[in-house]
MIPANU-413947 format. One record per residue (C-alpha): x, y, z; residue in three letters; residue number from 1; chain. Coordinates in steps of 0.5 Angstrom, whole numbers. Example, Ala and Ser with C-alpha at 12.3 -4.5 7.8 and 13.67 -1.06 7.14 Angstrom:
# residues 2
- east / north / up / timi / nuti / vexgu
- 25 / -9 / 16 / ala / 1 / A
- 27 / -2 / 14 / ser / 2 / A
***
This chain:
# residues 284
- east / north / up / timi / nuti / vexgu
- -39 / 233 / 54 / unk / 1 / A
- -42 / 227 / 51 / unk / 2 / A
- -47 / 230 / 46 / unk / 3 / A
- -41 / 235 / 44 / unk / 4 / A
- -37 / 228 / 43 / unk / 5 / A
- -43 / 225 / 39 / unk / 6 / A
- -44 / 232 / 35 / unk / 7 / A
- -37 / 231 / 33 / unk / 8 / A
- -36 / 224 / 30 / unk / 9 / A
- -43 / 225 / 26 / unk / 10 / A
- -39 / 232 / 23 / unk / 11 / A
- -33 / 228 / 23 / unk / 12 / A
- -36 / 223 / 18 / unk / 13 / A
- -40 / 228 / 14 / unk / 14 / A
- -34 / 232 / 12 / unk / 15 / A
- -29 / 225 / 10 / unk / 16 / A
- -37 / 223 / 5 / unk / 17 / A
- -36 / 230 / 2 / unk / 18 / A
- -29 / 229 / 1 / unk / 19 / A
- -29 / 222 / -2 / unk / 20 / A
- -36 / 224 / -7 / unk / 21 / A
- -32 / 230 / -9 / unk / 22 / A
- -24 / 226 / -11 / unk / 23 / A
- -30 / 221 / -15 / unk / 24 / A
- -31 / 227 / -19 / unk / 25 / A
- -39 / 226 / -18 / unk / 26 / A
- -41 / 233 / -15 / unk / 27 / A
- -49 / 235 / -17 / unk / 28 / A
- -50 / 242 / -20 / unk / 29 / A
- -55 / 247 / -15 / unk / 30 / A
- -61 / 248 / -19 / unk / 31 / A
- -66 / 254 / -17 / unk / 32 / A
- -71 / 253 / -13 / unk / 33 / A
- -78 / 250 / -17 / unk / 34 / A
- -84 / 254 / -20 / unk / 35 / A
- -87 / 249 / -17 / unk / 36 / A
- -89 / 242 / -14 / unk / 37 / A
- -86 / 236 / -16 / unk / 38 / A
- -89 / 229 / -19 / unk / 39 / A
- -90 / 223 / -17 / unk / 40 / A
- -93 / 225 / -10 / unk / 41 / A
- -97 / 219 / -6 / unk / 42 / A
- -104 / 218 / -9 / unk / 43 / A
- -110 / 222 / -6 / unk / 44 / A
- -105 / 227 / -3 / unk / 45 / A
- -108 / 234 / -4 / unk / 46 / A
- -104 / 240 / -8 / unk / 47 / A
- -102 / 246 / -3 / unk / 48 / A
- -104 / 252 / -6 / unk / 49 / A
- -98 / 257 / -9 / unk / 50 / A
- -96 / 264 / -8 / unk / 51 / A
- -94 / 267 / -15 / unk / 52 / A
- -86 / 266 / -12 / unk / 53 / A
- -88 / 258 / -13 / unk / 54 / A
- -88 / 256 / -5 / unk / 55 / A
- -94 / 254 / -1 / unk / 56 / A
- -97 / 259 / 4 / unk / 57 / A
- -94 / 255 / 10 / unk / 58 / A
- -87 / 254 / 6 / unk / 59 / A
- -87 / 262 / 9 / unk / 60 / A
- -86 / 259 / 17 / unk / 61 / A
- -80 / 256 / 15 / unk / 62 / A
- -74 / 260 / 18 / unk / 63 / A
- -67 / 257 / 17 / unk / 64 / A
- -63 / 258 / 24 / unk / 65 / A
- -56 / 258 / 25 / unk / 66 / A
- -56 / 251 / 29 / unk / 67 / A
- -58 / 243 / 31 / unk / 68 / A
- -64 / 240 / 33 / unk / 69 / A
- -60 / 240 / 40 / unk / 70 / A
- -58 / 249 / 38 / unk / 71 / A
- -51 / 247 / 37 / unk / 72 / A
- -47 / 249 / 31 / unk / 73 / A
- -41 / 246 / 28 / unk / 74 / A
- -37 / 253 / 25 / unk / 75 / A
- -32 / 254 / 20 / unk / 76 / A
- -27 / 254 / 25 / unk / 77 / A
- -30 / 247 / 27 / unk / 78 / A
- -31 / 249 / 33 / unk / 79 / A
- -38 / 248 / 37 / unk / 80 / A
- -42 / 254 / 39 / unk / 81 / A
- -49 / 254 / 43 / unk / 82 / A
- -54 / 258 / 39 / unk / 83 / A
- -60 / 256 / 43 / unk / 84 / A
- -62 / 252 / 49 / unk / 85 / A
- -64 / 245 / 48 / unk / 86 / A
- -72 / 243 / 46 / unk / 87 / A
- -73 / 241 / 53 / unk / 88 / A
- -71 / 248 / 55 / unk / 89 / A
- -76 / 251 / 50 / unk / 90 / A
- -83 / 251 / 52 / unk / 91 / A
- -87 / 248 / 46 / unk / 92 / A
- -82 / 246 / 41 / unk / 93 / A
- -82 / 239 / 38 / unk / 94 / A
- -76 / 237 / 34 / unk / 95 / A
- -74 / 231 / 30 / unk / 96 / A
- -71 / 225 / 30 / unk / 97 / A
- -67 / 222 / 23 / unk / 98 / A
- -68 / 216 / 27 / unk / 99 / A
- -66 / 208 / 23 / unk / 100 / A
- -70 / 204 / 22 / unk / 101 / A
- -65 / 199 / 25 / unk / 102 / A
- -65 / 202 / 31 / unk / 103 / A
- -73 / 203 / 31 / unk / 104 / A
- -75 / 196 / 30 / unk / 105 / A
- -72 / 190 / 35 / unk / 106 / A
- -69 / 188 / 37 / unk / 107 / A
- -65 / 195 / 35 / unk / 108 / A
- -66 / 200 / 40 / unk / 109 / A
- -63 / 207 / 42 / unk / 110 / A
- -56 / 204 / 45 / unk / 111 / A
- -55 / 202 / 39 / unk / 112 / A
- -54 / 209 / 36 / unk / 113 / A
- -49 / 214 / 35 / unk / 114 / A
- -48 / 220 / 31 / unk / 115 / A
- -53 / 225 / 31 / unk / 116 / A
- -58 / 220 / 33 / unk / 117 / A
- -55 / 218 / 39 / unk / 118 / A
- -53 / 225 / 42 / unk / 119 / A
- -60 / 226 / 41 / unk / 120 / A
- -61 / 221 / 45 / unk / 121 / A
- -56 / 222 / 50 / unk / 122 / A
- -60 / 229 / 50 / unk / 123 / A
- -67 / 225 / 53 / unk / 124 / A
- -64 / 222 / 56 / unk / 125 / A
- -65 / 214 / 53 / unk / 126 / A
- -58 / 213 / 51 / unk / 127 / A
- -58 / 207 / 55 / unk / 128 / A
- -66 / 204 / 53 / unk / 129 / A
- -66 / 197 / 50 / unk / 130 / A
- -72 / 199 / 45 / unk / 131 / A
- -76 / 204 / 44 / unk / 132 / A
- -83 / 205 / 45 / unk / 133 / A
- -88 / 201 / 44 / unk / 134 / A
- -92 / 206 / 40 / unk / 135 / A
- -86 / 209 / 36 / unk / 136 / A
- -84 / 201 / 34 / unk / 137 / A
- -92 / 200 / 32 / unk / 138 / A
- -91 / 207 / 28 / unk / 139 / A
- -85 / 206 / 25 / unk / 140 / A
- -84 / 201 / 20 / unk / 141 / A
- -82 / 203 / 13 / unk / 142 / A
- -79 / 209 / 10 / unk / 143 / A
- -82 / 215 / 10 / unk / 144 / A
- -86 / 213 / 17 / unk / 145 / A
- -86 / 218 / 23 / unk / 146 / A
- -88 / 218 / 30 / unk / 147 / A
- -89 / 224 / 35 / unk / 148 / A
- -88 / 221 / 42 / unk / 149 / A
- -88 / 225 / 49 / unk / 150 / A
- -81 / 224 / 54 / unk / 151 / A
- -79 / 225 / 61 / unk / 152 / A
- -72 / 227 / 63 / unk / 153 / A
- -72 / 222 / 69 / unk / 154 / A
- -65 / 227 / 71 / unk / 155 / A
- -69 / 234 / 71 / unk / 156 / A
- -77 / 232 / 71 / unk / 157 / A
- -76 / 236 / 63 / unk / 158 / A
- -82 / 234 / 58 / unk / 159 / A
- -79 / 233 / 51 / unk / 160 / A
- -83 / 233 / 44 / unk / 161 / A
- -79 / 228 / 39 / unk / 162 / A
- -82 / 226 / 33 / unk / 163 / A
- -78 / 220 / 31 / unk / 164 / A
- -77 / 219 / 23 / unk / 165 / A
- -74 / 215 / 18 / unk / 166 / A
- -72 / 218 / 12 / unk / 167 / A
- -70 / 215 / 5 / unk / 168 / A
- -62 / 212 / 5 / unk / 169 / A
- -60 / 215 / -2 / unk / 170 / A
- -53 / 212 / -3 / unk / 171 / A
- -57 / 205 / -4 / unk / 172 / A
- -61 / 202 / -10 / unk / 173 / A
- -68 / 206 / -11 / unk / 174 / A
- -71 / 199 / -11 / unk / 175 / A
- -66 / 194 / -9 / unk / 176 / A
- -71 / 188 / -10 / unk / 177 / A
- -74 / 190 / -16 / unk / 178 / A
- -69 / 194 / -20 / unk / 179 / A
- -62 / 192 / -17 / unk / 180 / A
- -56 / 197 / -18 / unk / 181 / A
- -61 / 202 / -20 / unk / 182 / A
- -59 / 209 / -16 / unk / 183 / A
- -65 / 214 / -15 / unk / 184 / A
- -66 / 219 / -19 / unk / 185 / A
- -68 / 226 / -18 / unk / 186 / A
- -76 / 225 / -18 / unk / 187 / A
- -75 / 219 / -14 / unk / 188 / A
- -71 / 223 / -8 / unk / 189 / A
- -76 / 228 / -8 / unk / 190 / A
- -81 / 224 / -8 / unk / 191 / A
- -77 / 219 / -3 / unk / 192 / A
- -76 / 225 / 2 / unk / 193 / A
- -83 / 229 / 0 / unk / 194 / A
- -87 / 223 / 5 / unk / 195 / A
- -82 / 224 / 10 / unk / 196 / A
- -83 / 230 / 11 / unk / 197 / A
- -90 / 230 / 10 / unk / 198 / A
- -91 / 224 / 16 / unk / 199 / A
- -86 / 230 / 20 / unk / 200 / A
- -92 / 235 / 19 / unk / 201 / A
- -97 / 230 / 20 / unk / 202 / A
- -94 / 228 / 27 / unk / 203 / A
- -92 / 235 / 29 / unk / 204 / A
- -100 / 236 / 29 / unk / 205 / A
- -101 / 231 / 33 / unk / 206 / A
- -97 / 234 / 38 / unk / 207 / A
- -101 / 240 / 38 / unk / 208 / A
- -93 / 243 / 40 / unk / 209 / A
- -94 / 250 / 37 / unk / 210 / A
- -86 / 251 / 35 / unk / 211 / A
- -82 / 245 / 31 / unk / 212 / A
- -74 / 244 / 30 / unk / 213 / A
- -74 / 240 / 23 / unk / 214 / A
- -67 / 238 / 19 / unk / 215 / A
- -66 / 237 / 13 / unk / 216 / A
- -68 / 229 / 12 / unk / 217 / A
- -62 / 226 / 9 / unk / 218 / A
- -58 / 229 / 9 / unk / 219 / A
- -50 / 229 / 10 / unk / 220 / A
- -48 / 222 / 9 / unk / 221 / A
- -55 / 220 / 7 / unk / 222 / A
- -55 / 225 / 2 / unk / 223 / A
- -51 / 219 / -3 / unk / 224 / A
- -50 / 224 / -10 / unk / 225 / A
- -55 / 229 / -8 / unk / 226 / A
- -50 / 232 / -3 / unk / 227 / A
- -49 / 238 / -6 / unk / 228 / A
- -57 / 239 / -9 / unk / 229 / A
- -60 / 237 / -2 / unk / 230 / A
- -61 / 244 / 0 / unk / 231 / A
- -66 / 245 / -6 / unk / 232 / A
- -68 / 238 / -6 / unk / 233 / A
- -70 / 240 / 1 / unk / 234 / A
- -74 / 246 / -1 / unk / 235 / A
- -78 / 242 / -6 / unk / 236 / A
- -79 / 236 / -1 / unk / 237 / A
- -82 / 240 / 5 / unk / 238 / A
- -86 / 244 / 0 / unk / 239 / A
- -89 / 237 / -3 / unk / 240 / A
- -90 / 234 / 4 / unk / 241 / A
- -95 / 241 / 5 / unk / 242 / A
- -99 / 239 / -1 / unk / 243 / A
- -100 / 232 / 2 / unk / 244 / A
- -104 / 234 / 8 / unk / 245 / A
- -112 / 236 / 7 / unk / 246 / A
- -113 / 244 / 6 / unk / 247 / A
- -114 / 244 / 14 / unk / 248 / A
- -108 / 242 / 16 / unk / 249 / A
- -105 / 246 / 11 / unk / 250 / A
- -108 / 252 / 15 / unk / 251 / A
- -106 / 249 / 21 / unk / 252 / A
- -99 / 248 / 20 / unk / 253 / A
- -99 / 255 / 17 / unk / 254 / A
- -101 / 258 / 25 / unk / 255 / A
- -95 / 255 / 27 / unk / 256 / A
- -87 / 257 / 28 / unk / 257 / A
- -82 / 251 / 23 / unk / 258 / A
- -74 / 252 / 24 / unk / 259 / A
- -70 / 249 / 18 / unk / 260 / A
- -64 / 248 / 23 / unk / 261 / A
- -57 / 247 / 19 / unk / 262 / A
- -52 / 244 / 25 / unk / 263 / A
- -46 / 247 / 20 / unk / 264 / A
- -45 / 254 / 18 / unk / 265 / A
- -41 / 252 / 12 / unk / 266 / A
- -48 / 250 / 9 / unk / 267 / A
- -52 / 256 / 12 / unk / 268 / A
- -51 / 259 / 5 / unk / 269 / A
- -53 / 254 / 0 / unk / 270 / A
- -60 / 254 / 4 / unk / 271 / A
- -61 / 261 / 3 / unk / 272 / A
- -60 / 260 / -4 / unk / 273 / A
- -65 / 255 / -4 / unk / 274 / A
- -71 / 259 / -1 / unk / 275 / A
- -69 / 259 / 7 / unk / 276 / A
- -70 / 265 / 9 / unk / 277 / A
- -65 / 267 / 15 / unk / 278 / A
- -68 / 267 / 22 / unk / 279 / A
- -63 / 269 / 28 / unk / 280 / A
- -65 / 265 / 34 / unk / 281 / A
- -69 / 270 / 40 / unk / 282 / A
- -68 / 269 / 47 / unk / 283 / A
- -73 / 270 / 51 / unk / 284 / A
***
């Protein structure tokens, strides 16, 4: 009932940041997928190689999947349905954490959170902790940053694989220090977003999971006036945060089994049309 309380709020205060960005008139046009991988990645990233569609081999694994991180879906009818167990159910599944860094770093902690992030946190079972980790706070310290931690629900003696992550806030300034009131422009969020995704598939390795439940990274009301492309911008990004990684894990990655989970029915589409190829969830 909890997690179902906080999955509401979040989609509550999603939908009121679409409403409010679209009575302001700064909707952002779709674009088609990219040929290929944008500029601007971290110096000494390696570039994945592309297939003629212009998407890197591992890119192939992803499958977008009708629920949250959690297996819930918000549908048209804005009625929650229970799509898949929850990953503490599903042997070898990791899944994503679109943690703050406010919450990470003291004297925040998993208490303080709520939204997304605190039903997932209900869900394994740190609702009440006043920190995180000593190994997720070392880990976590800026933007873009990720680390896998390994859990234990005390109530039900489950293991749970969380990769924490913090991804780019894109309603603020780019550089609020150097450049003041300057938005991220297009480039910036892609590259912004490619290094959290590439700090997600580093750590997912790490893991040695042989199953991920991602989401897209910054997205609902982080999303600022990229709500719109956020689908296309996360295509662009995941594929850039492959060619971040050495040809090995490359091939690695590509071993395994990546759900894109899209939490709102509504938006299911939008990530078709950016490339997500649907995957109807199997039950064992």
């Amino acid at each position: 009932a909890s997690v179902l309380a906080a999955s509401v709020l979040a989609a509550s205060v999603l939908a009121a940041s679409a409403s409010e960005r679209r009575e302001k008139g700064k909707r952002v046009a779709v674009r088609p997928p990219p040929s290929g991988l944008p500029s601007g990645l971290p110096s000494g990233a390696t570039t994945n190689p592309l297939s003629s569609r212009g998407e890197s081999p591992a890119f192939s694994r992803v499958r977008a999947q009708p629920y949250g991180v959690l297996g819930q879906q918000l549908t048209r009818r804005k009625v929650f349905a229970t799509h898949a167990p929850e990953p503490a159910a599903v042997p070898g599944c990791c899944f994503v954490d679109p943690a703050g860094l406010h919450h990470i770093q003291p004297p925040g902690g998993p208490s303080e959170a709520g939204g997304a992030a605190g039903a997932i946190y209900r869900s394994i079972g740190i609702s009440k902790d006043a920190s995180f980790p000593a190994d997720v706070i070392q880990a976590v310290k800026k933007t873009g940053d990720a680390k896998y931690h390994r859990y234990a629900k005390e109530a039900t003696g489950e293991t749970v694989h969380v990769i924490h992550v913090v991804g780019p806030d894109l309603r603020k300034d780019f550089d609020p220090e150097g450049a003041p009131g300057v938005d991220f422009t297009r480039a910036q969020a892609v590259t912004a977003l490619s290094r959290a995704y590439g700090s997600i598939l580093a750590q997912f390795l790490a893991s040695g999971q042989p199953t991920l439940r991602l989401l897209p990274v910054s997205g609902g009301i982080f999303s600022g006036a990229f709500l719109d492309e956020i689908p296309v911008l996360t295509r662009e990004a995941l594929q850039a945060g492959f060619g971040q990684l050495s040809r090995e894990e490359q091939s690695l990655v590509a071993t395994k089994e990546i759900e894109m989970c899209i939490f709102a029915e509504n938006e299911l589409p939008m990530f078709h049309a950016a490339g997500f190829v649907a995957a109807p969830f199997k039950k064992d």
